[in-house]
SETOR-710925 format. One record per atom (N, C-alpha, C): atom name; x, y, z; residue number from 0. Coordinates in Angstrom, 1 decimal, padded with zeros to 4 digits. Atoms other than C-alpha are relative to their C-alpha. Layout:
PT, a, xx, yy, zz, k
PT, CA, X, Y, Z, NUM $
...
END
This chain:
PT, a, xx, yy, zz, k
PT, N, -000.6, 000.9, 001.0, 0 $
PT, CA, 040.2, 054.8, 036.2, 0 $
PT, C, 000.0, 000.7, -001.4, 0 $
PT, N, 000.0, -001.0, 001.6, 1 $
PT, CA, 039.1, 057.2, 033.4, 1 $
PT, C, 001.1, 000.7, -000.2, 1 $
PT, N, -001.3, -001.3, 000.2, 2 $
PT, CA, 041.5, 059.7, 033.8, 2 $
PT, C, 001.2, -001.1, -000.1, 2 $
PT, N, -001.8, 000.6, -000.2, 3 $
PT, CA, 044.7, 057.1, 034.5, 3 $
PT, C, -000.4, -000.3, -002.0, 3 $
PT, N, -000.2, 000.4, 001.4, 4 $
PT, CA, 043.5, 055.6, 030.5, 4 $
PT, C, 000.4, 001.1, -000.8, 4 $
PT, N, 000.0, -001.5, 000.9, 5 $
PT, CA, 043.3, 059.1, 029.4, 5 $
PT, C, 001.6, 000.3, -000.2, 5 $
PT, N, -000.9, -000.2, -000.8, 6 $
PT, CA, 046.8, 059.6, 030.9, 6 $
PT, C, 001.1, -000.9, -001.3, 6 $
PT, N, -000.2, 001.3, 001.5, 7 $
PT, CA, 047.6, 056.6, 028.5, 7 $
PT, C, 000.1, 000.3, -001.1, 7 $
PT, N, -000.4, -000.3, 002.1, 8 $
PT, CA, 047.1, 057.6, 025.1, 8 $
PT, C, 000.5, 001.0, -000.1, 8 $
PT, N, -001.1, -001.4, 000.7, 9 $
PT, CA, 048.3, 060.9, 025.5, 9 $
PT, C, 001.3, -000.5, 000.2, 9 $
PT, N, -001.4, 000.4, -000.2, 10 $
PT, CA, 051.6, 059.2, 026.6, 10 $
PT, C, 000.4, -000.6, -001.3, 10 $
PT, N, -000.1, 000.9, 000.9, 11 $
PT, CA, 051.3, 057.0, 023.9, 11 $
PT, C, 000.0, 001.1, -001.5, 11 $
PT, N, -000.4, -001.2, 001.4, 12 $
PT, CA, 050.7, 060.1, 021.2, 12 $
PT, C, 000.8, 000.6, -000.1, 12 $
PT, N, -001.2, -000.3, 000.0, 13 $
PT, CA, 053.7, 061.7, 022.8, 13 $
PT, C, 000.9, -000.6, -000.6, 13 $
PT, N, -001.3, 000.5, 000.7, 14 $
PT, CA, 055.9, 059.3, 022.3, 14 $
PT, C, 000.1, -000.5, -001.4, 14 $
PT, N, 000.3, -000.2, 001.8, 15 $
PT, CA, 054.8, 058.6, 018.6, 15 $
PT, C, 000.8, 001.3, -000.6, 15 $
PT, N, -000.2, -001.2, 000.3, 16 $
PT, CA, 055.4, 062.0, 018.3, 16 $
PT, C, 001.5, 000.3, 000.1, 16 $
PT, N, -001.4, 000.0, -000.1, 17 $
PT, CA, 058.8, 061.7, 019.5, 17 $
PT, C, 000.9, -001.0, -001.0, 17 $
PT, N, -000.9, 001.0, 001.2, 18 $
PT, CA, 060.0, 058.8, 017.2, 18 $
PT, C, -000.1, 000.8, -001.2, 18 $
PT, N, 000.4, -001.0, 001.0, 19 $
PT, CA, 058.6, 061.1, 014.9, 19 $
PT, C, 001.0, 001.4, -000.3, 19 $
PT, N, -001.0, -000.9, 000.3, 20 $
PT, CA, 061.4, 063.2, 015.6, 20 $
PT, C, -000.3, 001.7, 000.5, 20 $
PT, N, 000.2, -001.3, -000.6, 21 $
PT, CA, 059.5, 065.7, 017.6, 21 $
PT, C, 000.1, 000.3, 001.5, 21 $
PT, N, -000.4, -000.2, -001.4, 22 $
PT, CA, 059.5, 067.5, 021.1, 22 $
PT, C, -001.0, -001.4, 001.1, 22 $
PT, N, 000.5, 001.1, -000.8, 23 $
PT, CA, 058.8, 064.4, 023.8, 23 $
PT, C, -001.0, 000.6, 000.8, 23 $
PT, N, 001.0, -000.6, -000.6, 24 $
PT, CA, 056.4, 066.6, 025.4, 24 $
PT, C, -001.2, 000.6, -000.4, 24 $
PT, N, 001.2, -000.4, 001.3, 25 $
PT, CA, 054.2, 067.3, 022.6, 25 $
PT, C, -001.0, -001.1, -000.8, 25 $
PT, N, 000.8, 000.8, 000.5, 26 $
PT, CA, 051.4, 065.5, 021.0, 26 $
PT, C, 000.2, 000.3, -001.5, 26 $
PT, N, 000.1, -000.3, 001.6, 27 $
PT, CA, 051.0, 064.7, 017.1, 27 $
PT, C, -001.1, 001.4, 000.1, 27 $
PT, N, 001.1, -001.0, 000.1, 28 $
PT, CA, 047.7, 066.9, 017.5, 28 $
PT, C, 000.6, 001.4, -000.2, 28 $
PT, N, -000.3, -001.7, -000.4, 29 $
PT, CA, 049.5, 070.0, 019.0, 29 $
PT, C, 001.2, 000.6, -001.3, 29 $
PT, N, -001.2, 000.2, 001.3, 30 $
PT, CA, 052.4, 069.0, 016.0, 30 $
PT, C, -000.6, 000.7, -001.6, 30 $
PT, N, 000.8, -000.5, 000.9, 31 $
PT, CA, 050.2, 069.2, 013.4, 31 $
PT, C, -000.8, 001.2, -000.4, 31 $
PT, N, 000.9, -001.1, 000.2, 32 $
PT, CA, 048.1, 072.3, 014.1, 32 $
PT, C, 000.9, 000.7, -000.1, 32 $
PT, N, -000.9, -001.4, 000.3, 33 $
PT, CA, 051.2, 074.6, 014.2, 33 $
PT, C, 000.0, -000.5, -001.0, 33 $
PT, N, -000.3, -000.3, 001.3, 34 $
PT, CA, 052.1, 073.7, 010.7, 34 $
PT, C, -000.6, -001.0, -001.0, 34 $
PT, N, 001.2, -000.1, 000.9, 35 $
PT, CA, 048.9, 072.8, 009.1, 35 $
PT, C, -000.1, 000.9, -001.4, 35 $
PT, N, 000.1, -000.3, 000.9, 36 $
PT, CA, 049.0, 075.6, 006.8, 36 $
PT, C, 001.5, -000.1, -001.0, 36 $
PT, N, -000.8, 000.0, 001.0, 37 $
PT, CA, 052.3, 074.9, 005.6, 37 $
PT, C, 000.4, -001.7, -000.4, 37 $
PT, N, -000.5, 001.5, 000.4, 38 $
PT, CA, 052.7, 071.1, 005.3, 38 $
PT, C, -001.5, -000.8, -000.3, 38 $
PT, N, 001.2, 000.5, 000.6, 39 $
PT, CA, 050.2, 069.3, 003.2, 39 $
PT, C, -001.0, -001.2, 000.7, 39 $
PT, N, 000.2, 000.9, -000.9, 40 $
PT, CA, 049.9, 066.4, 005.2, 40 $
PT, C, -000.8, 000.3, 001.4, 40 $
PT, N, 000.4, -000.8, -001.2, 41 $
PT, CA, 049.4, 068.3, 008.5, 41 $
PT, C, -001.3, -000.1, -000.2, 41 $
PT, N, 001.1, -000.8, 000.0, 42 $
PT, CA, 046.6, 069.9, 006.9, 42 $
PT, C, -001.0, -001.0, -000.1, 42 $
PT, N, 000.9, 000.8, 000.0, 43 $
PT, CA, 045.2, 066.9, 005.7, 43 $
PT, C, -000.6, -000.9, 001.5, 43 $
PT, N, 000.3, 001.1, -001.1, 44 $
PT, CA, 045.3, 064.8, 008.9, 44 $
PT, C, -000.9, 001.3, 001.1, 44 $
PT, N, 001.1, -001.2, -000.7, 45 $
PT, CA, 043.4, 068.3, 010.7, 45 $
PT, C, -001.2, -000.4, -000.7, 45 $
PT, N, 001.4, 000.5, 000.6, 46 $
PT, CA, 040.8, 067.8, 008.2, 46 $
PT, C, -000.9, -001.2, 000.7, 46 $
PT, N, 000.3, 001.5, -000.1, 47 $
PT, CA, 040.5, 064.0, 008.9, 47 $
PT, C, -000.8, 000.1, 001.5, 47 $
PT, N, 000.5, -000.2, -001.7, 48 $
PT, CA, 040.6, 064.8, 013.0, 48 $
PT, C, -001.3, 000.6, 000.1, 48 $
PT, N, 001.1, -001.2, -000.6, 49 $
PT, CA, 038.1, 067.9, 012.7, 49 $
PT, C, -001.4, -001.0, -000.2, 49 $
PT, N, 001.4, 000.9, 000.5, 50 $
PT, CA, 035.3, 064.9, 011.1, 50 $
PT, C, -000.2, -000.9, 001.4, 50 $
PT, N, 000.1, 000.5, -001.4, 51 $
PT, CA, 036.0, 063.1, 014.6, 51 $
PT, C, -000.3, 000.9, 000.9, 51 $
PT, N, 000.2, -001.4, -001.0, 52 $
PT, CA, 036.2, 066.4, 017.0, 52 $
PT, C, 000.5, 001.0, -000.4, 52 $
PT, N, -000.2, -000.8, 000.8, 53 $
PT, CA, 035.6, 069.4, 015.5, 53 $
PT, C, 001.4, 000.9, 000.8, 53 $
PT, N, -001.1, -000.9, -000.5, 54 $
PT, CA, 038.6, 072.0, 015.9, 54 $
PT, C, 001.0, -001.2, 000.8, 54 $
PT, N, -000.3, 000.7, -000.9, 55 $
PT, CA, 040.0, 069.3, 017.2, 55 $
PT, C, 002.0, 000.3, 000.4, 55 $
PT, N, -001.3, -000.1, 000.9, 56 $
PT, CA, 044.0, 070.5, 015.6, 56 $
PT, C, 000.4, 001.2, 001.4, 56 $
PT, N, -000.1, -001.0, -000.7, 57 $
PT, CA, 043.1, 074.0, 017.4, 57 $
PT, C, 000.3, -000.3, 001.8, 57 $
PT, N, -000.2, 000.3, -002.0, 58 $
PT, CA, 042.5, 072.6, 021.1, 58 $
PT, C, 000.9, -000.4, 000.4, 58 $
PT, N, -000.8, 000.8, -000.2, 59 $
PT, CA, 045.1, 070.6, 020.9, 59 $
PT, C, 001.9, 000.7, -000.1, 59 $
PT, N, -001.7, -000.6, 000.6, 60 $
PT, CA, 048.4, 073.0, 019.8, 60 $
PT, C, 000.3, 000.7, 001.6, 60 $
PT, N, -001.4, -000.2, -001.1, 61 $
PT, CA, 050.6, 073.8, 023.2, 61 $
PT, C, 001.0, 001.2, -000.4, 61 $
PT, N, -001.3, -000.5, 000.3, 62 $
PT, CA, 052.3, 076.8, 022.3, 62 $
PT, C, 001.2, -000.2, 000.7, 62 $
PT, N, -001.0, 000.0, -001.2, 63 $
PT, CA, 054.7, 076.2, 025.2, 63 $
PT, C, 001.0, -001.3, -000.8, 63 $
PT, N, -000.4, 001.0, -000.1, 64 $
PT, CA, 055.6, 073.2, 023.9, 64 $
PT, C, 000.1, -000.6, -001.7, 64 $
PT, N, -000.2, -000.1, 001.3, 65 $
PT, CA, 057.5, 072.0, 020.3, 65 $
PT, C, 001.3, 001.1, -000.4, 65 $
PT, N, -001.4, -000.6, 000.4, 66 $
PT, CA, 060.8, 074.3, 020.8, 66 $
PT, C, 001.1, -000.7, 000.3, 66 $
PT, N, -001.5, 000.6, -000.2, 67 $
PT, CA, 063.1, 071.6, 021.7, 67 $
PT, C, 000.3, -000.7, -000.7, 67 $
END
């Protein structure tokens, strides 16, 4: 049952992530850590995350994923 909720929110941060105007197979997380150093916002919401789980921007970036 753990894993199916788990399963859940990341669906749910995908698709955020897609109204958002980004790849539907991408999380904000993985969104954010590629361009952290260049968007102010980014960087801040890395910050904010790393006080919950550290690195958390790093773990989370997909290179594979975010070219479409």
């Amino acid at each position: 049952m753990k894993k199916y909720f788990w399963n859940i929110l990341i669906s749910i941060d995908q698709l955020a992530n897609t109204v958002a105007g980004g790849d539907p197979d991408e999380t904000i997380s993985s969104r954010v850590g590629k361009r952290r150093h260049n968007c102010r916002f980014c960087y801040w919401l890395c910050r904010a995350l790393h006080w919950i789980d550290p690195h958390h921007c790093d773990k989370s970036i997909e290179l594979d994923e975010g070219n479409k």
